[in-house]
VOGU-3710 file (C-alpha; in Angstrom, 3 decimals, decimal comma):
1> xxxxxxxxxx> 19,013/-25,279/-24,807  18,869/-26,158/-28,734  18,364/-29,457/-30,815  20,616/-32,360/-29,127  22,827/-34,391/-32,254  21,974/-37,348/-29,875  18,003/-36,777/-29,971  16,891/-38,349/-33,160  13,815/-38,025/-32,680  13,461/-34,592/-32,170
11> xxxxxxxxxx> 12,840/-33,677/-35,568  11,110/-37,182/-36,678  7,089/-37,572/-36,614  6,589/-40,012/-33,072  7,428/-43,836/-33,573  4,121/-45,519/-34,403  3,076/-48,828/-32,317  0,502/-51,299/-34,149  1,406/-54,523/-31,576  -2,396/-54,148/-29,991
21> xxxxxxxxxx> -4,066/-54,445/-33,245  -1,912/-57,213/-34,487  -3,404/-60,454/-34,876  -2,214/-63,001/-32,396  -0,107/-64,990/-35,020  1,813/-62,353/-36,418  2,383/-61,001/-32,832  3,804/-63,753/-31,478  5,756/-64,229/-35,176  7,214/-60,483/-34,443
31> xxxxxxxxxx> 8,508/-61,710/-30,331  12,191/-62,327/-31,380  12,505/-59,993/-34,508  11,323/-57,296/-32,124  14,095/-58,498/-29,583  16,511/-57,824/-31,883  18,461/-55,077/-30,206  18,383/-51,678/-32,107  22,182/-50,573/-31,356  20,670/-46,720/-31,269
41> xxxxxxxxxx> 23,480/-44,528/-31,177  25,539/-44,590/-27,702  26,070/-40,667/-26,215  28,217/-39,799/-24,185  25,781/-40,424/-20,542  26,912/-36,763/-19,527  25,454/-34,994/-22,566  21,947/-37,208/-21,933  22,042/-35,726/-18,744  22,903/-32,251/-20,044
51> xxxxxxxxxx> 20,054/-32,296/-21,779  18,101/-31,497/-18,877  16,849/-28,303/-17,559  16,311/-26,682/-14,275  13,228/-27,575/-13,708  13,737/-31,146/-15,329  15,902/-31,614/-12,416  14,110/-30,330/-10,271  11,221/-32,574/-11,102  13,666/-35,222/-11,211
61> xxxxxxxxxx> 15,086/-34,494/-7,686  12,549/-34,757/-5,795  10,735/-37,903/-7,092  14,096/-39,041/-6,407  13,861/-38,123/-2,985  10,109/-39,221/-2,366  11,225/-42,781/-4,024  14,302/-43,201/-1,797  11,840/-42,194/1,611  9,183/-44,491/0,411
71> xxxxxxxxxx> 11,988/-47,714/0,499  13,226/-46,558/3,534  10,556/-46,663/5,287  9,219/-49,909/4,123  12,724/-51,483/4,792  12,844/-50,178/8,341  10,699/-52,901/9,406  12,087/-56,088/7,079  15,639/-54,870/9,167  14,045/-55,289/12,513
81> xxxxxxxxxx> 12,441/-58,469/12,334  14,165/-60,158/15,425  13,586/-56,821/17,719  10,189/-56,439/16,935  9,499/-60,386/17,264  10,956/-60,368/21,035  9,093/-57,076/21,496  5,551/-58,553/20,894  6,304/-62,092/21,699  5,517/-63,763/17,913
91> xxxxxxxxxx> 8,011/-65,172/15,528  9,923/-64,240/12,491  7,362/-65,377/10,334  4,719/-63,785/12,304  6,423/-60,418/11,684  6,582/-60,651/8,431  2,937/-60,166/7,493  3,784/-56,528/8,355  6,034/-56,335/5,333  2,955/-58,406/3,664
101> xxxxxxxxxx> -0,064/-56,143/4,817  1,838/-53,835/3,224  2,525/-55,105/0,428  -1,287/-56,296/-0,049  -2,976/-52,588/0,970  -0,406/-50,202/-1,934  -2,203/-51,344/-4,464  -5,382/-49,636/-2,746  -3,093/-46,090/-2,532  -1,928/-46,449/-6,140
111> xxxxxxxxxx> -5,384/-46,403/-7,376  -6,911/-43,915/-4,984  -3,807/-41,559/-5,448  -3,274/-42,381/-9,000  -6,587/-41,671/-10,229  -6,493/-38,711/-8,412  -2,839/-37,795/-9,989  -4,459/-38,143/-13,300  -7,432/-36,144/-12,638  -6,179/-33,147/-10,828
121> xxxxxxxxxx> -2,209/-32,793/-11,070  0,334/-34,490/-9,544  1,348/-31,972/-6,641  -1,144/-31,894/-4,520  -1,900/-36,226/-4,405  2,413/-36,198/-3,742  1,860/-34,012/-0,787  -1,099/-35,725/1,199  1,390/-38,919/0,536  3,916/-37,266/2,267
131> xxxxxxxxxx> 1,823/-36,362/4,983  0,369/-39,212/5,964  3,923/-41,096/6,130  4,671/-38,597/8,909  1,772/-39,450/10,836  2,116/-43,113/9,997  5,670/-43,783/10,679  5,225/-42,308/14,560  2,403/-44,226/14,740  4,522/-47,511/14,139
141> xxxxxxxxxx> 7,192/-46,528/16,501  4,948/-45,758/19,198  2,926/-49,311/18,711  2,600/-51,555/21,789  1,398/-55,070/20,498  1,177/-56,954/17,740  -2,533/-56,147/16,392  -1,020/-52,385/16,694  1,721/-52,880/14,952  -0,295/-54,720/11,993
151> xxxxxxxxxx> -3,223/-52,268/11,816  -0,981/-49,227/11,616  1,738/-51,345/8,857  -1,608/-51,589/6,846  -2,846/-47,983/7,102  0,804/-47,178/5,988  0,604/-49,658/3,050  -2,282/-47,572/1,736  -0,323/-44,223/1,935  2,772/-45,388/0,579
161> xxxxxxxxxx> 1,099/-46,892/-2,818  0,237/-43,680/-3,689  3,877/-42,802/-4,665  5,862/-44,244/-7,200  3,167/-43,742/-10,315  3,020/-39,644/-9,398  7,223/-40,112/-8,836  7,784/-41,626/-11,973  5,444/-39,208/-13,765  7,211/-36,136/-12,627
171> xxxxxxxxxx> 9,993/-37,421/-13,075  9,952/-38,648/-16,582  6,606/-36,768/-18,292  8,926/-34,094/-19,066  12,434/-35,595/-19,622  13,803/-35,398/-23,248  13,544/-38,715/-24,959  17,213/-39,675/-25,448  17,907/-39,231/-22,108  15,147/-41,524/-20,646
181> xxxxxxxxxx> 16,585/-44,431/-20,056  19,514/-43,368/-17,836  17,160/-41,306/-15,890  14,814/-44,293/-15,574  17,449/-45,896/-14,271  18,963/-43,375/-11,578  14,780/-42,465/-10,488  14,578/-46,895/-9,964  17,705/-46,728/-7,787  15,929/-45,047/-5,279
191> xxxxxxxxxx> 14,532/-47,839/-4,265  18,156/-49,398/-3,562  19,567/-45,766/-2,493  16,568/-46,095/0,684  17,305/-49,722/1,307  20,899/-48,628/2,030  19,755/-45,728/4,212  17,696/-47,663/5,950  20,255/-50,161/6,635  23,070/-47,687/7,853
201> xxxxxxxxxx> 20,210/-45,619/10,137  19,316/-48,889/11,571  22,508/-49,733/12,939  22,884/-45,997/14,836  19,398/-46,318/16,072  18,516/-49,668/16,802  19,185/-50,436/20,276  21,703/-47,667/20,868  18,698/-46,148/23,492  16,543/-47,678/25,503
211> xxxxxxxxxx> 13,333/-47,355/23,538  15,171/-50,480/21,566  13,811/-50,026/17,503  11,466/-47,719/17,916  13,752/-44,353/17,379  14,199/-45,598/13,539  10,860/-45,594/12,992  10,320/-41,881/14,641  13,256/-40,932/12,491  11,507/-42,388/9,783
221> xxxxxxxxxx> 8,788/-39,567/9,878  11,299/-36,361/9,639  12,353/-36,111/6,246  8,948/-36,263/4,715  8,396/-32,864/5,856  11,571/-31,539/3,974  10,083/-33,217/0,781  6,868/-31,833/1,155  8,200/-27,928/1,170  10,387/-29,187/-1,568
231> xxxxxxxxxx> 7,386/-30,223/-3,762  5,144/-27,047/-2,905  8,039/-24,955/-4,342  7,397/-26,512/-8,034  4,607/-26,577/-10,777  3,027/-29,020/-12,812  4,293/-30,786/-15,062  4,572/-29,288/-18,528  3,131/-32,481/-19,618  -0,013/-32,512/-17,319
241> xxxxxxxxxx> -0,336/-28,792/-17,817  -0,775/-29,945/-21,355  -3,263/-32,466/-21,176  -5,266/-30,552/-18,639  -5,549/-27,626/-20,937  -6,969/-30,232/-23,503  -9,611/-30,786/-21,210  -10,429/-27,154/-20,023  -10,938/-26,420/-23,695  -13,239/-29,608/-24,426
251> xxxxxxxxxx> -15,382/-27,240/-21,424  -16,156/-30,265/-19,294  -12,593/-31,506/-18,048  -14,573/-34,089/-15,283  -16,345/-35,376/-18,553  -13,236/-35,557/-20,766  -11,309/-37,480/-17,785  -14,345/-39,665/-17,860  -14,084/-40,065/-21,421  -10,472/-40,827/-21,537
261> xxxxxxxxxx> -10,407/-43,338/-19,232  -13,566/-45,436/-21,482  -11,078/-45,148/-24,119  -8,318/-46,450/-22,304  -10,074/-49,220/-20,814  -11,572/-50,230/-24,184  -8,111/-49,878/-25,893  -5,981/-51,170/-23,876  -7,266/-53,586/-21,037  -5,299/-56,272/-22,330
271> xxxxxxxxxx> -1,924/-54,317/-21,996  -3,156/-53,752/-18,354  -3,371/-57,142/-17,345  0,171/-58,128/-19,077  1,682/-55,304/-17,296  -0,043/-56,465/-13,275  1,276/-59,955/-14,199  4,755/-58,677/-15,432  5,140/-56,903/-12,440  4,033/-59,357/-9,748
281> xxxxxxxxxx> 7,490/-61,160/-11,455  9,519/-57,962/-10,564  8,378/-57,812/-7,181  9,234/-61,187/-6,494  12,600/-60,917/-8,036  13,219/-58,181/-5,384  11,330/-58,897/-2,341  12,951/-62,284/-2,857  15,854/-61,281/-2,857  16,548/-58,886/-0,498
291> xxxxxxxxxx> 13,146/-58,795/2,119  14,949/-62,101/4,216  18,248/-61,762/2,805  19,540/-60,356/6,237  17,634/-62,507/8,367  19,817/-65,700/6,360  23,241/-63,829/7,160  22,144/-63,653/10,569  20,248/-66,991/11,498  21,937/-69,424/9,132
301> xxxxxxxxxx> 25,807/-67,865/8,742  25,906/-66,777/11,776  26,847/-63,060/10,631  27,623/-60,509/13,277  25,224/-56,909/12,980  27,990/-55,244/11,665  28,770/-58,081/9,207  25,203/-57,708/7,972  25,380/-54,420/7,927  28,571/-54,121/5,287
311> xxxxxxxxxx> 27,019/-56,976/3,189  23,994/-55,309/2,678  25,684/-51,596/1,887  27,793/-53,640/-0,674  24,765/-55,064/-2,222  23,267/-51,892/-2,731  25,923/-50,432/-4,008  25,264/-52,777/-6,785  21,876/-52,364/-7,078  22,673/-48,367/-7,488
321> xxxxxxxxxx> 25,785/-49,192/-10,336  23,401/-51,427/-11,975  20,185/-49,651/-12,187  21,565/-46,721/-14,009  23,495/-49,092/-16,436  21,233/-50,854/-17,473  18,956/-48,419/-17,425  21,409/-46,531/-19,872  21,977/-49,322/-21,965  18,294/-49,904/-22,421
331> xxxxxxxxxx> 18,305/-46,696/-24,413  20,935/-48,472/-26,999  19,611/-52,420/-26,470  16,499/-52,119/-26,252  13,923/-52,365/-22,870  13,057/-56,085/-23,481  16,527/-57,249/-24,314  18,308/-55,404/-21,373  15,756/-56,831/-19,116  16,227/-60,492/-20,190
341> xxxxxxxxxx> 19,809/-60,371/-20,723  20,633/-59,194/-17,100  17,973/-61,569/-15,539  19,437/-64,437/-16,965  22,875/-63,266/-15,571  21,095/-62,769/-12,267  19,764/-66,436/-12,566  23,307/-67,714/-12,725  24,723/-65,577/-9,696  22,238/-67,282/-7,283
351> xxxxxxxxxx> 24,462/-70,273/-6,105  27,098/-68,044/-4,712  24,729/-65,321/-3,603  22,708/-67,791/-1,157  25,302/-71,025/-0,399  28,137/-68,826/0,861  28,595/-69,039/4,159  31,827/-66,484/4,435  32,046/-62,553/3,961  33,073/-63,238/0,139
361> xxxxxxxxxx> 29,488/-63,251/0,353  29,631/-59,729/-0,243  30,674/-59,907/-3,689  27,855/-62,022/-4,658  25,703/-59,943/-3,138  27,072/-56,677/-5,465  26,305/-58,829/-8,809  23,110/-60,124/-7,383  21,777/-56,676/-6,939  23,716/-55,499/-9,746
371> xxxxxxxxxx> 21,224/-57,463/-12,489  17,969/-57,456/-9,965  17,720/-53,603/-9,607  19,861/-53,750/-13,088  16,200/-55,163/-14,633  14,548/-52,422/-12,389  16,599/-49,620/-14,146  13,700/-50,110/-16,910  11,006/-50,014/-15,593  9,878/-46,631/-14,901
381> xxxxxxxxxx> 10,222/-45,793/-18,517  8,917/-48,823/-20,204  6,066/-48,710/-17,500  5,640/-45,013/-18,688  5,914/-45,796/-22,085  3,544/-48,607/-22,004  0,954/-47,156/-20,654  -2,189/-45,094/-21,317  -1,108/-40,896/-21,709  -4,335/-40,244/-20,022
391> xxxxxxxxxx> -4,101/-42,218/-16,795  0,235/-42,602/-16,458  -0,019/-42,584/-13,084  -2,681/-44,640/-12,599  -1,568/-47,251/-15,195  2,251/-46,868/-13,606  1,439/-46,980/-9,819  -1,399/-49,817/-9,901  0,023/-52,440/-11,978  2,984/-51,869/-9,762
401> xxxxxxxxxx> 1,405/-52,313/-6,640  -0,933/-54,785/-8,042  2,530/-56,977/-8,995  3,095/-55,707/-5,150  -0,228/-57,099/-4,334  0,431/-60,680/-5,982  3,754/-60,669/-4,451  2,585/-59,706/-1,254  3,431/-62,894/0,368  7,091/-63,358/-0,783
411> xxxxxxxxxx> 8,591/-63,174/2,496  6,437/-64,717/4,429  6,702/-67,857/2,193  10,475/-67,973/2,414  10,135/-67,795/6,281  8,104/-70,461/6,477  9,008/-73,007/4,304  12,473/-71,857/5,483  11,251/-73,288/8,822  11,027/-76,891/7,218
421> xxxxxxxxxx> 14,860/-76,785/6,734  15,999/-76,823/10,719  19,856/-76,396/11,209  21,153/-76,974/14,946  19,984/-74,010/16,910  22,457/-71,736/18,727  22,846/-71,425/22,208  24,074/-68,039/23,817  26,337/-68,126/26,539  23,377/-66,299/28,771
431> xxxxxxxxxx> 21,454/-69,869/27,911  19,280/-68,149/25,337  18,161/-70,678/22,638  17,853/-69,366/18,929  16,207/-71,446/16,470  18,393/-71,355/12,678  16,784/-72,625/9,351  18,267/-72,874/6,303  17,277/-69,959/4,264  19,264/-69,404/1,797
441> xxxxxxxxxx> 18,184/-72,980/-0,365  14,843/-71,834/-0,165  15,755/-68,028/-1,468  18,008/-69,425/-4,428  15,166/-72,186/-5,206  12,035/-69,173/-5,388  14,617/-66,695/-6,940  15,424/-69,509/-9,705  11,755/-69,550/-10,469  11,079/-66,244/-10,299
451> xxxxxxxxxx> 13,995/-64,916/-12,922  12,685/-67,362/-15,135  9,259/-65,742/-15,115  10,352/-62,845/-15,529  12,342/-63,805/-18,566  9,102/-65,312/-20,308  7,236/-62,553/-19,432  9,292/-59,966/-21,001  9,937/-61,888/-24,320  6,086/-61,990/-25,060
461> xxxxxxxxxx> 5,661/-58,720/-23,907  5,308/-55,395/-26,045  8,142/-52,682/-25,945  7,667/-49,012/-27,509  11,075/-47,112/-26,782  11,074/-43,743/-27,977  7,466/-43,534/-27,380  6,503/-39,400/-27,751  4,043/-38,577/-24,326  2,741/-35,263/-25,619
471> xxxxxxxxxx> -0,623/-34,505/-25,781  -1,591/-34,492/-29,050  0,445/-37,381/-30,226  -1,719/-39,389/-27,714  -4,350/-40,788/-30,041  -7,033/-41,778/-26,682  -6,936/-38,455/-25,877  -7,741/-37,418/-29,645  -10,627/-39,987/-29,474  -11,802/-38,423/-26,236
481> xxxxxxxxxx> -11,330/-34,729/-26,742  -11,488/-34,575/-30,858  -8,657/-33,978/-32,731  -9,470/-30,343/-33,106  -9,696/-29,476/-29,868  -6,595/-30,890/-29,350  -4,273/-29,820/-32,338  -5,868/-26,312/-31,288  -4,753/-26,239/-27,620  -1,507/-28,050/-27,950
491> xxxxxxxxxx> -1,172/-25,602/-30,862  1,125/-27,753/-33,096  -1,837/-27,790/-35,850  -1,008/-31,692/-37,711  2,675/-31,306/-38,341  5,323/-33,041/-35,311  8,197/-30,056/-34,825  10,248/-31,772/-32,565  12,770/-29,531/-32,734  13,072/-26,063/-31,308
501> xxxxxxxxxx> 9,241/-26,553/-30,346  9,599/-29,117/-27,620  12,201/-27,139/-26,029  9,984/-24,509/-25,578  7,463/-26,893/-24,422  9,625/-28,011/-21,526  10,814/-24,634/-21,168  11,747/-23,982/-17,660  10,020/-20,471/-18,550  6,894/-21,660/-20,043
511> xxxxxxxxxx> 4,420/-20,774/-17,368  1,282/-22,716/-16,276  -0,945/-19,548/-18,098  0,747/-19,828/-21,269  -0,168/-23,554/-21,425  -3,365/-22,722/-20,596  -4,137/-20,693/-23,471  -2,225/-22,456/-25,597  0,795/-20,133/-26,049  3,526/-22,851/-25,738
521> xxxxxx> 4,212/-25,182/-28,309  3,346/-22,715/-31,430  7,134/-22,127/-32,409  7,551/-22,886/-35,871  9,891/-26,069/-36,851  13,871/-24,597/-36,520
//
């Protein structure tokens, strides 16, 4: 595959970032000249994706996969809350702190699994994730009480923050810069691809048996096993084989990891904090907006199952349209820009999205989901370009799942302030009383909020589009390893060939030995 007329970068040394050693005045003095959208050329999104490989796709594909799974199965249970409430005799609210336990325990997985992502590739880390979601989604199904049901939701929390760092690393380590941002924005939608799944499967298994919910859960655990032989069947990333080759020629790759992540720490601990607190805000934009969002339908409109069921698929249809186009458009506008720019669009969508009471719902729901998973488009690659080269996953998965963490309790607060809002209950004809509350003030009231932190928080946040994540343009690694050492093994020797070099460097071809003795990357400027 040759040099790309739409990469400009290719043949260009690697945009330089100085925001972390501005001083605090002229930062904040560069927030809205730095907002200022770039208008970078617009390709045609077919040639970005073109650009591609095998292998690219293939790395691609099944992060894809994982990240779809791994919302799935946390949805399964925000879908069931009524079943599993009248199962173990607790209300809505109680039920809830499974989706919260969950919430609280990823950012435990993201570190454990991260770290160990970092360290020693991210195959093998993906793999025991997989694993244990097997194990762990029988175990739900086959709970029987409520302290079950919460101890194995926790254990599950754990396993599943181990993911999305390691997908959005193999996913995007190796993807060719121009074509980022649509990428970022198909691997986010995922997330919104799983929720739909999860919706749909829940309406052929739920209580279409006797054993009630529990066959959606047992489902649950099937798949996994497909992405597991799927993942065994690729390599490393180029990128990781890269930056583990570093360390293998420093002769103490333990010490060099060590080394790395002092650098990182001392470098950029303030970028780590921003990036927790910015995404707490984008977990509460979506588990706001979507974790009780069928619970209102039902309990306060009244909405059959199958009227649920077509409001949510709509909604995610959205989410799926606008994750990828504004995850395009990113590329062209800028991270921060698209970000703000859809959430304040989002903001203005909430009155109709939570005060209508007939199935024109629907199309509120589309938009809704349109800008929140819209603003999600971005984040994989601003997370990725944001963070540390040395500790990606890390970095990626634990201020996710630390956001997680801080937004842990999302749902659980809507239910029960919800439950200060009574509306006449409804009486079934069998004499069954069901309690109704008016949700859907309280979700446009915390959604309101929550877009508008999330607009702040952008706006004073850094942005580095275009950002290069190869080894020796990485200058903590340079501090960590020597610049020798790494010029040497990366074998690009001072000078940035962008060009016919970095194809071979992705090179479907380029094996993990020739990156190991620093074969790949040598090609001379085209």
């Amino acid at each position: 595959m040759g040099q790309n007329e739409y990469d400009d970068t290719r043949d260009a040394a690697p945009i330089s970032y100085d925001d972390e050693h501005m001083s605090i005045g002229r930062y904040a003095a560069t927030r809205f000249s730095t907002l200022k959208p770039p208008m970078a050329k617009a390709p045609n999104p077919f040639k970005l994706l073109a650009m591609l490989n095998k292998q690219q796709w293939l790395f691609f594909s099944v992060a894809f996969i994982a990240w779809t799974w791994d919302a799935f199965d946390f949805f399964t249970v925000s879908l069931v809350v009524g079943d599993l409430a009248e199962t173990f005799g607790k209300t809505n609210a109680d039920i809830t702190w499974g989706i919260t336990l969950v919430l609280m325990l990823r950012s435990v997985g993201s570190t454990i699994f991260g770290i160990a992502a970092d360290r020693y590739g991210r195959k093998w880390p993906f793999i025991v994730n997989n694993i244990l979601f097997i194990v762990l989604e029988l175990g739900t199904g086959f709970t029987q009480n409520y302290k079950q049901f919460l101890a194995v939701r926790a254990l599950f929390g754990i396993a599943m923050g181990g993911l999305y760092g390691n997908a959005a690393a193999t996913a995007l380590e190796d993807c060719p810069e121009a074509a980022r941002g649509i990428i970022s924005g198909m691997l986010q939608q995922g997330y919104a691809f799983g929720y739909l799944l999860a919706t749909v499967f829940s309406r052929g298994l739920v209580n279409t048996t006797s054993h009630g919910w529990r066959p959606l859960f047992w489902f649950g655990a099937c798949p996994p096993v497909l992405i597991i032989l799927f993942r065994l069947s690729l390599p490393e990333t180029v990128a990781f084989r890269e930056r583990q080759a570093v360390r293998k020629a420093k002769g103490n790759i333990a010490g060099t990891f060590v080394a790395e992540g002092k650098v990182a720490l001392r470098q950029h601990w303030l970028l780590l904090i921003y990036l927790v607190l910015l995404m707490a805000g984008f977990n509460f934009m979506s588990h706001g907006s979507q974790d009780l969002y069928p619970t209102m339908l039902q309990n306060q409109y009244k909405f059959s199952a199958n009227a649920v069921t077509v409001t949510q698929v709509v909604a995610n249809l959205g989410a799926m349209t606008g994750g990828t186009v504004i995850g395009y458009c990113s590329q062209i506008f800028g991270r921060r820009f698209s970000i703000i720019f859809i959430s304040i669009v989002g903001g203005c969508l909430l009155y109709p999205y939570t005060f209508t009471s007939s199935h024109a719902v629907a199309a509120a729901a589309f938009f809704e989901q349109f800008c929140v998973q819209g603003a999600w488009g971005v984040i994989p690659i601003h997370l990725m370009e944001l963070s540390p080269g040395s500790f990606r996953t890390f970095v990626v998965g634990t201020s996710y799942q630390l956001g997680n963490l801080v937004s842990s309790a999302s749902s659980t607060i809507e239910a029960t302030i919800g439950e200060r809002f009574p509306l006449p209950p409804l009486k079934a004809k069998n004499g069954k009383v069901t309690k109704r509350y008016e949700y859907g003030k309280v979700i446009c009231i915390f959604m309101g909020a929550v877009f508008l932190y999330v607009i702040l928080l952008t706006f004073v946040g850094p942005e580095r589009r275009g950002r290069s994540m190869h080894a020796d343009d990485d200058s903590d690694l340079i501090e960590a390893a020597g610049e020798e050492v790494v010029r040497g093994v990366v074998g690009r020797h001072g000078h940035h060939a962008h060009g016919a070099e970095s194809e071979v460097r992705r090179s479907e071809s380029a094996s993990e030995e020739d990156v190991e003795k620093g074969r790949v990357g040598t090609v001379e400027k085209a």
